[in-house]
C-alpha positions as CSV (number, residue, x, y, z in Angstrom):
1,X,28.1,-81.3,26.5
2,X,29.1,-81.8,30.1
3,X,26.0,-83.9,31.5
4,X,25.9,-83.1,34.9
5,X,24.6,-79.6,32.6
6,X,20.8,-79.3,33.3
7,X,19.0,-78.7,30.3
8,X,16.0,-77.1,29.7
9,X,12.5,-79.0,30.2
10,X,9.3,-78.6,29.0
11,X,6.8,-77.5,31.0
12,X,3.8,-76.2,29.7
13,X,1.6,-76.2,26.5
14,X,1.4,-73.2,24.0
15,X,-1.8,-73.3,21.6
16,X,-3.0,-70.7,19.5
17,X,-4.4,-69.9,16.1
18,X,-0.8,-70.6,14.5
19,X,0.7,-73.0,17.7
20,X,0.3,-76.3,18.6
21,X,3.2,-77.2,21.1
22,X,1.8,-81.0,21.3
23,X,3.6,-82.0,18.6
24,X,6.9,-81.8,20.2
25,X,5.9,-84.7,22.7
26,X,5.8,-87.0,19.7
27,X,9.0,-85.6,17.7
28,X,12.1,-87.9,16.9
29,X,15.3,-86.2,17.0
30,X,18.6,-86.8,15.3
31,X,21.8,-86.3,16.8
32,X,22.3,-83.6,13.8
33,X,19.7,-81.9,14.2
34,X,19.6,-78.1,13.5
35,X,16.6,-75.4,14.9
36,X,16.3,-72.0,13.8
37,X,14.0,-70.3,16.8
38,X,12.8,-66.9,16.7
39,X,9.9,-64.9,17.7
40,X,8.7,-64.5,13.8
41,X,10.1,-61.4,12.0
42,X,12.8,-61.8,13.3
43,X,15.0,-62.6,10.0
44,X,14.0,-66.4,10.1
45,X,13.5,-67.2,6.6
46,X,16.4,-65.5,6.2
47,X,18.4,-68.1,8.4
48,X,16.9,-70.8,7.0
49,X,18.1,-69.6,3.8
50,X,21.8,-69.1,4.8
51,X,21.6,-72.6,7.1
52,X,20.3,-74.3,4.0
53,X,23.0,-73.3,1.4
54,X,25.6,-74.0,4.2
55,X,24.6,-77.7,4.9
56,X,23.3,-78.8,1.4
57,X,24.1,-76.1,-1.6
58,X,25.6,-73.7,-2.7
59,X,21.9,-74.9,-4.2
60,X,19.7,-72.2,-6.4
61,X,17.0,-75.1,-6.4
62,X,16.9,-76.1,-3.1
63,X,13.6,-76.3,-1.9
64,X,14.3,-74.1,2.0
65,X,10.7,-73.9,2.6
66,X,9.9,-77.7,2.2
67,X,12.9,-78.6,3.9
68,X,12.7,-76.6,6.8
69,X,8.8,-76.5,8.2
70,X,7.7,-74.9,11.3
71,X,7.5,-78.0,13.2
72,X,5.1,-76.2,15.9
73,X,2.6,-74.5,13.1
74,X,-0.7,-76.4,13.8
75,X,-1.1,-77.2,10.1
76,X,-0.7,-79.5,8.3
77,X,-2.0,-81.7,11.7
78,X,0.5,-83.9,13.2
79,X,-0.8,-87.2,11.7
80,X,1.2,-85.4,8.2
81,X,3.6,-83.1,9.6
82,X,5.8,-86.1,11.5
83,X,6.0,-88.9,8.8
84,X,7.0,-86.0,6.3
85,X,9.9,-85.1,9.1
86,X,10.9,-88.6,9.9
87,X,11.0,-88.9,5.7
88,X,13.4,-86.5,5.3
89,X,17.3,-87.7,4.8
90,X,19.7,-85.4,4.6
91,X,20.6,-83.7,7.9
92,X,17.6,-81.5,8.7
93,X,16.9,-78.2,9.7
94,X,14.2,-77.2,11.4
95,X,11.6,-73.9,12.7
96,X,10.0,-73.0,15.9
97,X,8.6,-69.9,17.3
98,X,8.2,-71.5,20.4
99,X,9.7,-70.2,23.9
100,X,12.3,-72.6,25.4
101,X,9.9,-74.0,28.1
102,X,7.2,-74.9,25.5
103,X,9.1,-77.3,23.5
104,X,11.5,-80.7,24.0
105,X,15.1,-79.5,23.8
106,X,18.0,-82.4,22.8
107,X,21.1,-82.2,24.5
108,X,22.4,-83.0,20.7
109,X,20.4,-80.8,18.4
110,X,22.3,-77.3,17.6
111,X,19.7,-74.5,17.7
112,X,20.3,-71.1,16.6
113,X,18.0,-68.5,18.2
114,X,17.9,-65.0,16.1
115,X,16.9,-62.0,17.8
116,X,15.8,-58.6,16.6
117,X,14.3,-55.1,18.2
118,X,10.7,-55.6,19.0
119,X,9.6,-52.2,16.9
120,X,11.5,-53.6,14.0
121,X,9.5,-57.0,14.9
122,X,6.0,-55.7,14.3
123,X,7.0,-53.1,11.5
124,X,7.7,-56.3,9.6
125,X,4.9,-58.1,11.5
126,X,2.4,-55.6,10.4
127,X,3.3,-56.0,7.0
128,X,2.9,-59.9,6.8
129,X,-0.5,-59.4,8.3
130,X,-1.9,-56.4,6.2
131,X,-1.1,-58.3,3.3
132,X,-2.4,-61.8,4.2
133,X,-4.9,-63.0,1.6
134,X,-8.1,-64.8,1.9
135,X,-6.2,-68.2,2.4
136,X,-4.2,-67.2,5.2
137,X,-7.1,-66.7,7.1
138,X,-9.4,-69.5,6.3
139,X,-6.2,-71.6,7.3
140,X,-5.1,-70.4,10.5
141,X,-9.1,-70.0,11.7
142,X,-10.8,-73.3,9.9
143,X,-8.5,-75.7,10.1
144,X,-10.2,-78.0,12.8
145,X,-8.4,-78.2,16.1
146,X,-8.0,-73.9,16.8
147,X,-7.7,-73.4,20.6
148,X,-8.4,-69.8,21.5
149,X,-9.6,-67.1,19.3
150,X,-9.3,-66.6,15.6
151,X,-6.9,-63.7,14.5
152,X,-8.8,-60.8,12.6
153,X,-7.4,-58.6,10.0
154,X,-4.9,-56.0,11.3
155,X,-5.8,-52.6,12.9
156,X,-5.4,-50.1,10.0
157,X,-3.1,-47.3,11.7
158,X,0.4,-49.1,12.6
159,X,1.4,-47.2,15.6
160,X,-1.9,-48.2,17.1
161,X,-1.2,-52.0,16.0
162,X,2.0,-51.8,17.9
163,X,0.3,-50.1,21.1
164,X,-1.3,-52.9,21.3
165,X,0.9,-55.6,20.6
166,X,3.2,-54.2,23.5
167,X,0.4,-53.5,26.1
168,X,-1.1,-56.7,25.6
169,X,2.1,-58.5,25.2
170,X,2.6,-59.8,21.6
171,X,-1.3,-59.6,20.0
172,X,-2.7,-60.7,18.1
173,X,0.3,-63.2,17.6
174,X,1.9,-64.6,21.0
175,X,4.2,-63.3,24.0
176,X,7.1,-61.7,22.8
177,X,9.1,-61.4,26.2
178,X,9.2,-64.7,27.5
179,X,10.2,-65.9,24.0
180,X,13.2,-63.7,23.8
181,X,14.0,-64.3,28.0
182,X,13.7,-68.0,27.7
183,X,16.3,-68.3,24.9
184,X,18.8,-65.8,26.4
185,X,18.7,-67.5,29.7
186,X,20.3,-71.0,28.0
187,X,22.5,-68.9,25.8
188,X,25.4,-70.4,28.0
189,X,24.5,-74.0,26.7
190,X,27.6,-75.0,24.0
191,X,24.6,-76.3,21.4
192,X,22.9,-72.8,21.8
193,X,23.9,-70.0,19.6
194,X,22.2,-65.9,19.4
195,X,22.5,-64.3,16.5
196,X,20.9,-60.9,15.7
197,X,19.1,-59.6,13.1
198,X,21.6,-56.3,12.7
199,X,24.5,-58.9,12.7
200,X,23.7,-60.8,10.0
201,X,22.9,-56.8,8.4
202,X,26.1,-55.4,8.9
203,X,28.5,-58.8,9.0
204,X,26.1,-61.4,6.5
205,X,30.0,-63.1,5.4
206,X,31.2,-63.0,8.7
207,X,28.2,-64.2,10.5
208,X,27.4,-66.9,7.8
209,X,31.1,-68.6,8.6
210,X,30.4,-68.3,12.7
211,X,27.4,-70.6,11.7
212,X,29.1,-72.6,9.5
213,X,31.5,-73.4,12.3
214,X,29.2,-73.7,15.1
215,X,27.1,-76.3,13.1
216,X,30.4,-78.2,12.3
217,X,30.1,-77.6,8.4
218,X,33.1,-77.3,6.2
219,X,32.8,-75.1,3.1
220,X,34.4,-75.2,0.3
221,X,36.6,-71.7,0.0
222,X,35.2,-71.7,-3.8
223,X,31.9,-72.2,-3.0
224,X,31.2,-69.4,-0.5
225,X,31.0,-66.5,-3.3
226,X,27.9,-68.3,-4.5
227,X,26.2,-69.2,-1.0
228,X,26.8,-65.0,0.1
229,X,24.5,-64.5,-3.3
230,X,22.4,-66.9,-2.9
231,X,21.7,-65.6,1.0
232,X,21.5,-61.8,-0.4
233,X,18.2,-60.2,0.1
234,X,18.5,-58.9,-3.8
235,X,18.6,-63.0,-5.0
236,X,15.7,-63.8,-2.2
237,X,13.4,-61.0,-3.3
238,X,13.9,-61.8,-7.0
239,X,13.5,-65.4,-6.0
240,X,10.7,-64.8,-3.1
241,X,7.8,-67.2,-4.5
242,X,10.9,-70.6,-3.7
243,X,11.8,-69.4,-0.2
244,X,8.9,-68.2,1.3
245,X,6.4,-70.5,3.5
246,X,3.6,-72.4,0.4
247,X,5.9,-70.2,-2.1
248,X,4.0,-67.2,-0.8
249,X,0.1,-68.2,-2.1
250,X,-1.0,-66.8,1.3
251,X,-0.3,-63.4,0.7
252,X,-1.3,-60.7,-1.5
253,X,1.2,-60.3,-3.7
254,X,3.1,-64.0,-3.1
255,X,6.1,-64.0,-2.0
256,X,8.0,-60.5,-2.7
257,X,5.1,-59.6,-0.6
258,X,6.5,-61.5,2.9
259,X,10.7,-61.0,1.6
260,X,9.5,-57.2,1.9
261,X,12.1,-54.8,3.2
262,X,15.0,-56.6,5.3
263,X,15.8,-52.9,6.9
264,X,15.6,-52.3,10.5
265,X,14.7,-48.8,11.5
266,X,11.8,-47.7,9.8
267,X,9.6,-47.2,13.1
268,X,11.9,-44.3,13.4
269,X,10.3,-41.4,11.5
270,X,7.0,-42.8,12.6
271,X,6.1,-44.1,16.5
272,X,5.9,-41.7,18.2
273,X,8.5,-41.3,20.5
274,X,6.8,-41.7,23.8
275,X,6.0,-44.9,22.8
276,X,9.6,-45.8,21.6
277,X,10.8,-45.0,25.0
278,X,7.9,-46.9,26.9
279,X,9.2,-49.8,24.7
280,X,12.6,-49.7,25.8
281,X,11.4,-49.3,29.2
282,X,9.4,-52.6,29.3
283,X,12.2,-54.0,27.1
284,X,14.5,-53.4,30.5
285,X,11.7,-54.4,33.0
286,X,11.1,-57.4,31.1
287,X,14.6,-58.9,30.1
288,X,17.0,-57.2,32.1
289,X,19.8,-54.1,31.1
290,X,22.2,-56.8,29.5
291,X,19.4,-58.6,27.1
292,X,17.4,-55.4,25.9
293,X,20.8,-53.8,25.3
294,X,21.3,-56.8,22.9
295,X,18.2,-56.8,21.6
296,X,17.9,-53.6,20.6
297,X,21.1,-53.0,18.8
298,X,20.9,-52.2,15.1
């Protein structure tokens, strides 16, 4: 990277009932380090599955979930979570759900920020949270060391979950738009890639060599057959309980439960369309024509 480039700094905090950003002032990184950022429901487990198979497998056993944590989740507290990242050996790759100007950002690192349309976001969204058990919630609100209010079970009618997600800007979670601005605006830095959700839909083969190359990983010709089934939705629903986040014990159902759909789209037949539209509008007053047009595609 050219270093008269300026990089992005952090300037701020982000705490919530999932976030602690604090954790980044006392992270380590590696020249080779990799970060899959998102929003959430965004297709990130999904990425950490393909990023996974295409440093360290092809791999039916590898253990994604343990290898890749949310670094910025607030639990397990930081006193655990950075000895069992500075532990790991092979080259690591990592999650945030952080915006760019909440976290430390490496000049070094590759990170690889996935995109996807905000109704497709909280259809997904909606589902994770409908469906969280018992566990989920006595994590995310008991855990000592919550800033801000707990998060309640969802509203029961969807389009009125959304509603308020957009008019109060990414609730009960955190704000959607300054994540997705903040990573667009660096998308011109060489160690910065965006990838969308519909991408990886309509290209997964094509899209899983782009990041193969951009991480500077050489596969195997033979091996790729096997990493392509390995990333399909079909082998990570079947296998959803050894990809998914505590192998899925937070939610009713495990983990078949949180790898539910992997569709965009099915917001359609139901939001109502004067609220599609008054999402695309914000989408436009909030990121600009050229961003929402690349956010929304599908």
């Amino acid at each position: 990277m050219d270093p008269t480039t300026e990089l992005p700094r952090k300037t701020r905090e982000l705490h919530n009932h999932h976030m602690d950003s604090t954790i980044w002032n006392d992270f380590t990184f590696r020249d080779d380090d990799v970060f899959i950022a998102t929003y959430a429901k965004s297709g990130t487990t999904w990425t950490q599955q393909i990023v996974g198979q295409i440093m360290h497998g092809p791999d039916p056993t590898l253990p994604v979930s343990d290898l890749s944590p949310w670094v910025d989740l607030r639990v397990p507290p930081r006193h655990i979570k950075l000895p069992e990242l500075e532990a790991q050996t092979a080259r690591r790759f990592l999650k945030t759900h952080l915006p760019v100007d909440a976290l430390r950002f490496s000049a070094k690192a590759k990170y690889i920020f996935v995109g996807r349309d905000g109704r497709d976001v909280i259809w997904s969204m909606y589902n994770h949270h409908a469906n969280a058990n018992a566990r989920w919630y006595e994590i995310l609100n008991d855990t000592p060391g919550l800033v801000g209010p707990k998060i309640d079970p969802p509203n029961p009618d969807i389009c009125s979950y959304f509603r308020e997600w957009l008019d109060r800007d990414g609730f009960p979670f955190w704000a959607f738009w300054e994540n997705v601005r903040s990573w667009w605006e660096i998308r011109h830095l060489p160690n910065v890639m965006m990838l969308h959700f519909a991408e990886l839909k309509r290209d997964m083969g094509g899209k899983m060599r782009e990041i193969a190359d951009f991480l500077e990983v050489s596969v195997p010709a033979d091996h790729w057959p096997e990493i392509e089934n390995l990333c399909s939705f079909e082998w990570m629903k079947t296998n959803a309980d050894h990809v998914t986040p505590l192998g899925g014990i937070i939610f009713e159902g495990g983990g078949a439960t949180f790898i539910n759909k992997g569709i965009n789209g099915r917001w359609q037949d139901v939001l109502p369309a004067a609220d599609s539209a008054t999402y695309e509008a914000r989408a436009r007053a909030e990121l600009g024509e050229e961003c929402a047009a690349w956010l929304g595609q599908r």
